[in-house]
PATIMAR-866185 format. One record per residue (C-alpha): residue number from 1; x, y, z. Coordinates in Angstrom, 2 decimals, m for minus. Example, Ala and Ser with C-alpha at 12.3 -4.5 7.8 and 13.67 -1.06 7.14 Angstrom:
# residues 2
<site><i>1</i><px>12.30</px><py>m4.50</py><pz>7.80</pz></site>
<site><i>2</i><px>13.67</px><py>m1.06</py><pz>7.14</pz></site>
***
This chain:
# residues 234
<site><i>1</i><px>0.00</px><py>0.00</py><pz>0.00</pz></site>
<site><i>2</i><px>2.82</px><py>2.35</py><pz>1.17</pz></site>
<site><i>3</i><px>4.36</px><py>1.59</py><pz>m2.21</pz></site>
<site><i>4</i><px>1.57</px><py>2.17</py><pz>m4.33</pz></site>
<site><i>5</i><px>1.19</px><py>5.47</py><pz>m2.64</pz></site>
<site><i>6</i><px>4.94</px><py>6.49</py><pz>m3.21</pz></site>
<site><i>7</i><px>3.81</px><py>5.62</py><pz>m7.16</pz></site>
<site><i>8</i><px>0.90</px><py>7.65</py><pz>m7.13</pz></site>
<site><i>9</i><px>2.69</px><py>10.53</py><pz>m5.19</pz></site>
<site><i>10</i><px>6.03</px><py>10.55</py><pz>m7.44</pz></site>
<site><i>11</i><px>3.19</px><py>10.51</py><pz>m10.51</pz></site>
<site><i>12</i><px>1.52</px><py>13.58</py><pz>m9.54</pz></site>
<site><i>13</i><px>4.83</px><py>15.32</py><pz>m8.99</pz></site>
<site><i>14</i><px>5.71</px><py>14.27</py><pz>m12.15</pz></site>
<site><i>15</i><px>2.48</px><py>15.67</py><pz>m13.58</pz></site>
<site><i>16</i><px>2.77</px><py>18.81</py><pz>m11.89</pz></site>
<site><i>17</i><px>6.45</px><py>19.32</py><pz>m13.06</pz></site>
<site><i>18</i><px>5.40</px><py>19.05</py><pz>m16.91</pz></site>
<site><i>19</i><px>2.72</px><py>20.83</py><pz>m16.20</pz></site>
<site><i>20</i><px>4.79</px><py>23.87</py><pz>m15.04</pz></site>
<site><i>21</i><px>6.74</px><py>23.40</py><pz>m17.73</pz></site>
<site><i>22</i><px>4.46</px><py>23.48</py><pz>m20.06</pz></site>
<site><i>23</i><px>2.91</px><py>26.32</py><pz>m18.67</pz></site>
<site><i>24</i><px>6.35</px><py>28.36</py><pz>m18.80</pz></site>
<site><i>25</i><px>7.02</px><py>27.03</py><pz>m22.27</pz></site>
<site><i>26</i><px>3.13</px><py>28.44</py><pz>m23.46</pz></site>
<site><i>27</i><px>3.68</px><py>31.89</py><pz>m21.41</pz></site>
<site><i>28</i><px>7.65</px><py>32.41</py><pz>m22.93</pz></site>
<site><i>29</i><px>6.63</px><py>31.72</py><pz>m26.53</pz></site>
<site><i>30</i><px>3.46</px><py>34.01</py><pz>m26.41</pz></site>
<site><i>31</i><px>5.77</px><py>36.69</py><pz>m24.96</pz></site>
<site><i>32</i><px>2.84</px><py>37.44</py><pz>m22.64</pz></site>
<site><i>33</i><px>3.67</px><py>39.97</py><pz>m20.33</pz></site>
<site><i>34</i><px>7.11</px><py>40.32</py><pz>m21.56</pz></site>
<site><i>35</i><px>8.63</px><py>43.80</py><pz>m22.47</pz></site>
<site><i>36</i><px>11.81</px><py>45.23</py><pz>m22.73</pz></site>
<site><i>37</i><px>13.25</px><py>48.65</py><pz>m22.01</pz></site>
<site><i>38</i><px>14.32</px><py>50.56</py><pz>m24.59</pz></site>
<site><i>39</i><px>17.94</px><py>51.84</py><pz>m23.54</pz></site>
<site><i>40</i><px>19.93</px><py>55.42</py><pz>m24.17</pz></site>
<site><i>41</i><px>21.61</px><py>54.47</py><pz>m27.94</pz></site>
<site><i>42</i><px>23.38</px><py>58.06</py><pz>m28.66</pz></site>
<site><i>43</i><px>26.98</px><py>57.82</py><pz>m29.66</pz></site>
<site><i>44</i><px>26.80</px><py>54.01</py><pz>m29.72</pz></site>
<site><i>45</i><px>28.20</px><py>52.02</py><pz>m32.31</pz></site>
<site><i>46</i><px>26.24</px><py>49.59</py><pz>m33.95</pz></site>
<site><i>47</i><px>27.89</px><py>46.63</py><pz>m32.19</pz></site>
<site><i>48</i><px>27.22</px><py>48.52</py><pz>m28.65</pz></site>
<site><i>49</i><px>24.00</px><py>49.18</py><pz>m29.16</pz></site>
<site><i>50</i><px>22.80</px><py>45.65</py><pz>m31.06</pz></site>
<site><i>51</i><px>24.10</px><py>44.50</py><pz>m27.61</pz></site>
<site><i>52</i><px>22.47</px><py>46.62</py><pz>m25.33</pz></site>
<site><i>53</i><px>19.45</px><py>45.77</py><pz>m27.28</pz></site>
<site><i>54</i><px>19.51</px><py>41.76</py><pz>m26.81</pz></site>
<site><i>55</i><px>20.10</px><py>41.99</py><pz>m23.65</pz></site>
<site><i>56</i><px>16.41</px><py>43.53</py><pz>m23.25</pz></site>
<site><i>57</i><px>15.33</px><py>41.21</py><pz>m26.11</pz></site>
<site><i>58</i><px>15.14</px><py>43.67</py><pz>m28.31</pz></site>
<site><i>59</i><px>16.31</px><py>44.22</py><pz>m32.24</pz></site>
<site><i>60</i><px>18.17</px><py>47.19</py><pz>m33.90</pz></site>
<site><i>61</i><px>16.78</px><py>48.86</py><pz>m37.25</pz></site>
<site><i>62</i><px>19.15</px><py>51.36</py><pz>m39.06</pz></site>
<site><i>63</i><px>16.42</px><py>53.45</py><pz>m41.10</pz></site>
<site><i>64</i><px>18.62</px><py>56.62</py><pz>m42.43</pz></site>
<site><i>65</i><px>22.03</px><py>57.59</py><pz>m42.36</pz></site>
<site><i>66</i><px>23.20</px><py>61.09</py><pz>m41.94</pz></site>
<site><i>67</i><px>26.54</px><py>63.31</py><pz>m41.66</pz></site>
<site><i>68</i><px>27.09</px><py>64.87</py><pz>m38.30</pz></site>
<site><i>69</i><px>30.30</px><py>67.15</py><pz>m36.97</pz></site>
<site><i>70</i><px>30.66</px><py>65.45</py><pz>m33.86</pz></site>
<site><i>71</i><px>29.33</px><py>61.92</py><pz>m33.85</pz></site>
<site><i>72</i><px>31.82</px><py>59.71</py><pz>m35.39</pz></site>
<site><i>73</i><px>30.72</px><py>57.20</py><pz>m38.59</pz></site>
<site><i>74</i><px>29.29</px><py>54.37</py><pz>m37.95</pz></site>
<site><i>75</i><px>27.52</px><py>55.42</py><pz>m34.42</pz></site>
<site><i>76</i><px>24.07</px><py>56.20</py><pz>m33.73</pz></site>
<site><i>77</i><px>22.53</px><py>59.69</py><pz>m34.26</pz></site>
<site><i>78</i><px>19.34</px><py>59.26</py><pz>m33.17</pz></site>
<site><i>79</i><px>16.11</px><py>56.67</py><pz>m31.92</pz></site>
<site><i>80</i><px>13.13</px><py>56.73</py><pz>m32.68</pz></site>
<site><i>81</i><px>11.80</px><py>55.08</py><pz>m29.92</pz></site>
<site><i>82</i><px>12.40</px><py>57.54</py><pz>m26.62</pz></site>
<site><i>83</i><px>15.29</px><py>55.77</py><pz>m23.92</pz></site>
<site><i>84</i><px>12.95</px><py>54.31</py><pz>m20.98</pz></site>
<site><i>85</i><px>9.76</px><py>53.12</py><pz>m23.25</pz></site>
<site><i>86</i><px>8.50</px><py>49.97</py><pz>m23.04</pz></site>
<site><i>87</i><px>8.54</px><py>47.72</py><pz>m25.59</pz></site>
<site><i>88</i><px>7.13</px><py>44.10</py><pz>m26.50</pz></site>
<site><i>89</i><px>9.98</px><py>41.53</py><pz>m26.76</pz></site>
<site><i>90</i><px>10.95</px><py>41.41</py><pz>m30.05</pz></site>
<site><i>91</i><px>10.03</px><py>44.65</py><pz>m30.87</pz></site>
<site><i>92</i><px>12.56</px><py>46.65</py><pz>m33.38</pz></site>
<site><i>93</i><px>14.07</px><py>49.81</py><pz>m32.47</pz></site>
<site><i>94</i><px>14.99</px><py>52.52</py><pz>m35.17</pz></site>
<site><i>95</i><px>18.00</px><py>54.20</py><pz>m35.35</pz></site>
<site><i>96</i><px>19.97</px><py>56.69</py><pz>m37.65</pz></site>
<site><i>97</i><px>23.69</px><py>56.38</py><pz>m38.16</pz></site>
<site><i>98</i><px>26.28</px><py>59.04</py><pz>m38.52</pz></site>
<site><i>99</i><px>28.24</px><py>59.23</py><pz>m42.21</pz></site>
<site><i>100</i><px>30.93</px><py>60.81</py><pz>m40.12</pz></site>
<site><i>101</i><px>31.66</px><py>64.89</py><pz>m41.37</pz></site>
<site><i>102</i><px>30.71</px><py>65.94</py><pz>m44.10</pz></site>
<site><i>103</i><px>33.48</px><py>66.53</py><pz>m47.13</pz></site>
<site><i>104</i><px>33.34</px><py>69.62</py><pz>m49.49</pz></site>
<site><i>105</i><px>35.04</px><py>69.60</py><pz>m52.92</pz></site>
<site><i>106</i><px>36.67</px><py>73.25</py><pz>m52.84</pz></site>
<site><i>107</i><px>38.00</px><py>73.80</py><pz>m56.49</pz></site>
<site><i>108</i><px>40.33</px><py>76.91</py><pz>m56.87</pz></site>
<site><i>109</i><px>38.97</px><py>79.93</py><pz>m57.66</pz></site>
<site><i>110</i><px>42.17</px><py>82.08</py><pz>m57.76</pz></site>
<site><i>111</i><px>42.40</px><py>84.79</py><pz>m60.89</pz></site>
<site><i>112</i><px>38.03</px><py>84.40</py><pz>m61.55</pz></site>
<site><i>113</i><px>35.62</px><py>86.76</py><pz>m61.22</pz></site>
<site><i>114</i><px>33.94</px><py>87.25</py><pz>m57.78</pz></site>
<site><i>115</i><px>30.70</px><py>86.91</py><pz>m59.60</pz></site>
<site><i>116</i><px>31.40</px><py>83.90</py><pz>m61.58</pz></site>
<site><i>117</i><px>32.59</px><py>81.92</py><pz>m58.52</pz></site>
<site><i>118</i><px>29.60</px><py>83.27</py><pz>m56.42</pz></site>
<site><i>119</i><px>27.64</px><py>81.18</py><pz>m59.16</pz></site>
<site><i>120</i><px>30.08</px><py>78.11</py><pz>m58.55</pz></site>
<site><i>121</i><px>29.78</px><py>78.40</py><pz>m54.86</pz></site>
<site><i>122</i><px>25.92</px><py>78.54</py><pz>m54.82</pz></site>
<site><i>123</i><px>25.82</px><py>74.94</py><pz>m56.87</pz></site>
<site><i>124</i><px>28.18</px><py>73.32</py><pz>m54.52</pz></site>
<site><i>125</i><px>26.28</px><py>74.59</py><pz>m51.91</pz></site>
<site><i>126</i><px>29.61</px><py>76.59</py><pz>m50.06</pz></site>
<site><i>127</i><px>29.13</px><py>80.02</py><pz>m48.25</pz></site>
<site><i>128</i><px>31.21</px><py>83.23</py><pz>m48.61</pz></site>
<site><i>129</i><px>32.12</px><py>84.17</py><pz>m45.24</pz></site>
<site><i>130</i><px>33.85</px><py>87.21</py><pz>m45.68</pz></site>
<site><i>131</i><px>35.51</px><py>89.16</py><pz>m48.78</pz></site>
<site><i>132</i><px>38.92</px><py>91.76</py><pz>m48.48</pz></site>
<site><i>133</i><px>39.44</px><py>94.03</py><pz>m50.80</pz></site>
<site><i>134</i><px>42.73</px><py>94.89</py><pz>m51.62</pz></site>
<site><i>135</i><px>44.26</px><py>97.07</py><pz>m54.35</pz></site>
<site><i>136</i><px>46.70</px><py>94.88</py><pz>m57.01</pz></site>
<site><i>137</i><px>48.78</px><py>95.43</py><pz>m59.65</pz></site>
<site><i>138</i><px>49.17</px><py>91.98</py><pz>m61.11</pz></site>
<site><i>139</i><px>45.35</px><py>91.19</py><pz>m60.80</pz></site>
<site><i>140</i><px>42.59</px><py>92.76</py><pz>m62.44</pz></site>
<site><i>141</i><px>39.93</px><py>94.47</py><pz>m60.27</pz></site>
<site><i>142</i><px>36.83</px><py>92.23</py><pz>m59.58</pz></site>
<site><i>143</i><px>38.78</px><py>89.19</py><pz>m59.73</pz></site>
<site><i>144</i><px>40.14</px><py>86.94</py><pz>m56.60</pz></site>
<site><i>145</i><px>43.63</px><py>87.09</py><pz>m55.49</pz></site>
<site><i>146</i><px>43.66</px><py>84.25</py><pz>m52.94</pz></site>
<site><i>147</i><px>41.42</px><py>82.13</py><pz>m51.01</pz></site>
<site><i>148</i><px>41.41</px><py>80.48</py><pz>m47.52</pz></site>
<site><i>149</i><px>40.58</px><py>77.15</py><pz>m47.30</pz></site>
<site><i>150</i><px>42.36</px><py>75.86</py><pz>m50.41</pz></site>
<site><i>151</i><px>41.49</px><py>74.06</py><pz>m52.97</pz></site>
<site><i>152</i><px>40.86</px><py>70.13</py><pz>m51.71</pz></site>
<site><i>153</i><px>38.58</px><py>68.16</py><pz>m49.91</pz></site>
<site><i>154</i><px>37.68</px><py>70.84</py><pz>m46.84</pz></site>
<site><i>155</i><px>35.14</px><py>70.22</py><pz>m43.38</pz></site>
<site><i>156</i><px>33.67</px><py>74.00</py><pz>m43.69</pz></site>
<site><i>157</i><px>31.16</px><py>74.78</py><pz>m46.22</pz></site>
<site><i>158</i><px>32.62</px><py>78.60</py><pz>m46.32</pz></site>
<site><i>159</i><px>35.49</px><py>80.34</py><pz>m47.71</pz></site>
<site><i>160</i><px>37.19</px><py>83.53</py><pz>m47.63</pz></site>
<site><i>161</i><px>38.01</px><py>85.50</py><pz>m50.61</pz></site>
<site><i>162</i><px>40.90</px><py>88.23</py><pz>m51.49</pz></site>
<site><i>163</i><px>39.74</px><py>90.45</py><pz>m54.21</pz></site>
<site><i>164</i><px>41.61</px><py>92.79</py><pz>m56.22</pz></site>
<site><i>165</i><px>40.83</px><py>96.36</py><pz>m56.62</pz></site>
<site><i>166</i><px>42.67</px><py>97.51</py><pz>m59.49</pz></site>
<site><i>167</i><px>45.69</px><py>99.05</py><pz>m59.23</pz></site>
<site><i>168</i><px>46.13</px><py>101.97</py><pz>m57.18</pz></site>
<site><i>169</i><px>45.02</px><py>105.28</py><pz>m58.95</pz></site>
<site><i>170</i><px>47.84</px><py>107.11</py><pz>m60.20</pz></site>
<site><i>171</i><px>47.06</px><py>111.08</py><pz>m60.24</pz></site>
<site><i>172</i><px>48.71</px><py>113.16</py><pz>m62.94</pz></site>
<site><i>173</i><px>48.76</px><py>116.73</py><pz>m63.95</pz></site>
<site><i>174</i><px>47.62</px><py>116.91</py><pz>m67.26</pz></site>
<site><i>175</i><px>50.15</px><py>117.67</py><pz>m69.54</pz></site>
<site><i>176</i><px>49.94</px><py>120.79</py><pz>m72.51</pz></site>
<site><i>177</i><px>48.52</px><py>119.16</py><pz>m75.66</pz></site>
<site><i>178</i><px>48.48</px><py>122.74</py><pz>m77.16</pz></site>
<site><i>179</i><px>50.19</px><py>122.70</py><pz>m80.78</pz></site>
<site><i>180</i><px>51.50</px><py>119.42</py><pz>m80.47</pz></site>
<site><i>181</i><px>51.23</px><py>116.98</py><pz>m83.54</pz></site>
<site><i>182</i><px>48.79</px><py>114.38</py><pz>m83.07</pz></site>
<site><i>183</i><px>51.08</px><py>111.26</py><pz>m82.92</pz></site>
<site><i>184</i><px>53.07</px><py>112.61</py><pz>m79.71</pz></site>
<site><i>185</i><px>49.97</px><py>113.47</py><pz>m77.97</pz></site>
<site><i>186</i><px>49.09</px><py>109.92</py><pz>m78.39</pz></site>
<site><i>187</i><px>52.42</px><py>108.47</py><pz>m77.20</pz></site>
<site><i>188</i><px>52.46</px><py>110.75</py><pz>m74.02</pz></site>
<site><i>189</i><px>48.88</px><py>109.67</py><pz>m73.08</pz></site>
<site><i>190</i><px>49.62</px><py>106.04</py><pz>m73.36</pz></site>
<site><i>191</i><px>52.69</px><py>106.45</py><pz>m71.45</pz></site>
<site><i>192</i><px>49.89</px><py>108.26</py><pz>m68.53</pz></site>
<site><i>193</i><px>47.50</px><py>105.83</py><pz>m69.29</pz></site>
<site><i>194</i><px>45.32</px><py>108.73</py><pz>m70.64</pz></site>
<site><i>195</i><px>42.55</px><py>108.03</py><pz>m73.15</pz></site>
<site><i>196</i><px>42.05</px><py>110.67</py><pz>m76.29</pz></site>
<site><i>197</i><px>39.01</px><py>111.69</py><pz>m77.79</pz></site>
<site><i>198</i><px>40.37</px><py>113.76</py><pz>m80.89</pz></site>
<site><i>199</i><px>37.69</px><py>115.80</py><pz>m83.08</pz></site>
<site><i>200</i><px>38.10</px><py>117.90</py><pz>m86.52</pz></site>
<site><i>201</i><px>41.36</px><py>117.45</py><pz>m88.68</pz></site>
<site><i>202</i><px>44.68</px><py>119.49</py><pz>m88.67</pz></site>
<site><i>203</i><px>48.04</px><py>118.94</py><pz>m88.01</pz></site>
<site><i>204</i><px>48.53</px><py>120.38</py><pz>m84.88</pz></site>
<site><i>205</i><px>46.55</px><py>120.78</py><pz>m81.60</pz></site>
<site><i>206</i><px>44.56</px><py>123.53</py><pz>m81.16</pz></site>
<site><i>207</i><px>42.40</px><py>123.20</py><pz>m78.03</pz></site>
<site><i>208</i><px>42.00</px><py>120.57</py><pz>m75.00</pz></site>
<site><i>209</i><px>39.40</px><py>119.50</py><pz>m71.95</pz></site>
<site><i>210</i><px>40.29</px><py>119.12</py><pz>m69.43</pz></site>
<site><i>211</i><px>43.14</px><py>122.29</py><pz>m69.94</pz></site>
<site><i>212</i><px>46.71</px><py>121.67</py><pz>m69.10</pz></site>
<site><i>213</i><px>47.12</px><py>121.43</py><pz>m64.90</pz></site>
<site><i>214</i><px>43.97</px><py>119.92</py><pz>m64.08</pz></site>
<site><i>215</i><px>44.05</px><py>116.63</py><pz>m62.19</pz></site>
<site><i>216</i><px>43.71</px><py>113.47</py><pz>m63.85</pz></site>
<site><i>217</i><px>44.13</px><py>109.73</py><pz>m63.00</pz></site>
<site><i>218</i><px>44.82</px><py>106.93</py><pz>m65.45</pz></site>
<site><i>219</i><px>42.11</px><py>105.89</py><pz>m67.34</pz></site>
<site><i>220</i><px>40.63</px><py>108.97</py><pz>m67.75</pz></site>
<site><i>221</i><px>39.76</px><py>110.85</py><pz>m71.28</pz></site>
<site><i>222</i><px>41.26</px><py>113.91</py><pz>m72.78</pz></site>
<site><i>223</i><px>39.24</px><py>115.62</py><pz>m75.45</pz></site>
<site><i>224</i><px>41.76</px><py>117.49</py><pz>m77.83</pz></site>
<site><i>225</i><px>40.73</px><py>119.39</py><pz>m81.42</pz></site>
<site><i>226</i><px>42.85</px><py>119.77</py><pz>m84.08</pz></site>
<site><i>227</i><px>43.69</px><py>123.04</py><pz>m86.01</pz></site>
<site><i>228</i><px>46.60</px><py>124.20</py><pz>m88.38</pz></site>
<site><i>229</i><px>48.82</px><py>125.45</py><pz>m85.30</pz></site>
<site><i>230</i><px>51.32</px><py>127.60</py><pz>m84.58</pz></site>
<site><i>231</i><px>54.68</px><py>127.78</py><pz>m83.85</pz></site>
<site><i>232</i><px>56.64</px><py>125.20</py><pz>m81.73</pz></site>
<site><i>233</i><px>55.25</px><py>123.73</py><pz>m78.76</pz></site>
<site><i>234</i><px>57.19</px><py>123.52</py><pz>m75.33</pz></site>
***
């Protein structure tokens, strides 16, 4: 009897032990009440934060990549699932990866016009930061002398520019055309960088605006009429 009772007692043990089992086994593969919480994932690498993920049965999801100055590549930007939420076992979270920091192609844009490159600079999507003016004699005015970064592969999406503004004007006191011939008027006011404006015919130089004293600076124009003349000129 004793031993019929130690079968029937070691039976329902038995029974009651699969049954738990079974029980756990049902609960564990219906995930019923089973969550995870979703953990801080800035700055983590991909590895890290698979990791961190498992651990609270969770799964990562890379849905966008995008450059950023101080997160390095390959680490995580942003979640889209706020640190602390609950989540269902299984459950994916999102998360957008750094490309690193952003490279700019900088061509050169030494000896081109300001406005041409202002054009260049709009389609490669690079700001002007700031522009210095400075007077040159080997550049012509409107067109850049130097520029800061250099050409290459540069972080910065701006630039500085040097920009020429001409040579420096060159005053002159203008000179008596008065009964001069025609051809040495010419050679004196290229010399000065004078332009002529010469009306009527004759073989000498009768009259002149502006008169001989006034102020002038190169590139400016000199009206002079010709006349028969007189005498020598001095």
């Amino acid at each position: 009897m004793i031993k019929n009772l130690s079968k029937l007692l070691f039976y329902g043990a038995a029974f009651l032990a699969v049954g738990a089992v079974a029980v756990f086994l049902f609960f564990e593969v219906a995930n019923f009440n089973k969550s995870g919480k979703v953990p801080e994932l800035l700055g983590k690498s991909l590895s890290e934060a698979e990791e961190i993920l498992n651990q609270e049965k969770l799964s990562i999801k890379i849905i966008g990549r995008d450059y950023d100055g101080e997160i390095p590549e390959g680490h995580i930007i942003s979640q889209d699932v706020a640190p602390g939420e609950d989540l269902q076992s299984g459950s994916e979270v999102g998360v957008y990866v750094s490309r690193g920091i952003e490279l700019y192609s900088m061509p050169s844009f030494e000896n081109q016009s300001l406005e041409d490159s202002k054009l260049s600079l709009a389609n490669l999507g690079i700001k002007i930061k700031k522009i210095t003016w400075v007077h040159s004699d080997d550049v012509e005015k409107n067109r850049i002398i130097a520029q800061r970064p250099l050409p290459g592969n540069i972080e910065s999406n701006e630039i500085n520019f040097l920009v020429s503004l001409g040579s420096y004007d060159v005053t002159y006191s203008c000179p008596s055309f008065i009964n001069m011939p025609v051809d040495d008027a010419r050679e004196i006011a290229k010399k000065l960088g004078l332009k002529l404006v010469i009306q009527d015919k004759g073989n000498k130089i009768i009259f002149q605006k502006p008169e001989a004293g006034a102020s002038l600076k190169q590139g400016d124009t000199v009206e002079l009429t010709l006349g028969r003349g007189w005498g020598m000129w001095f």
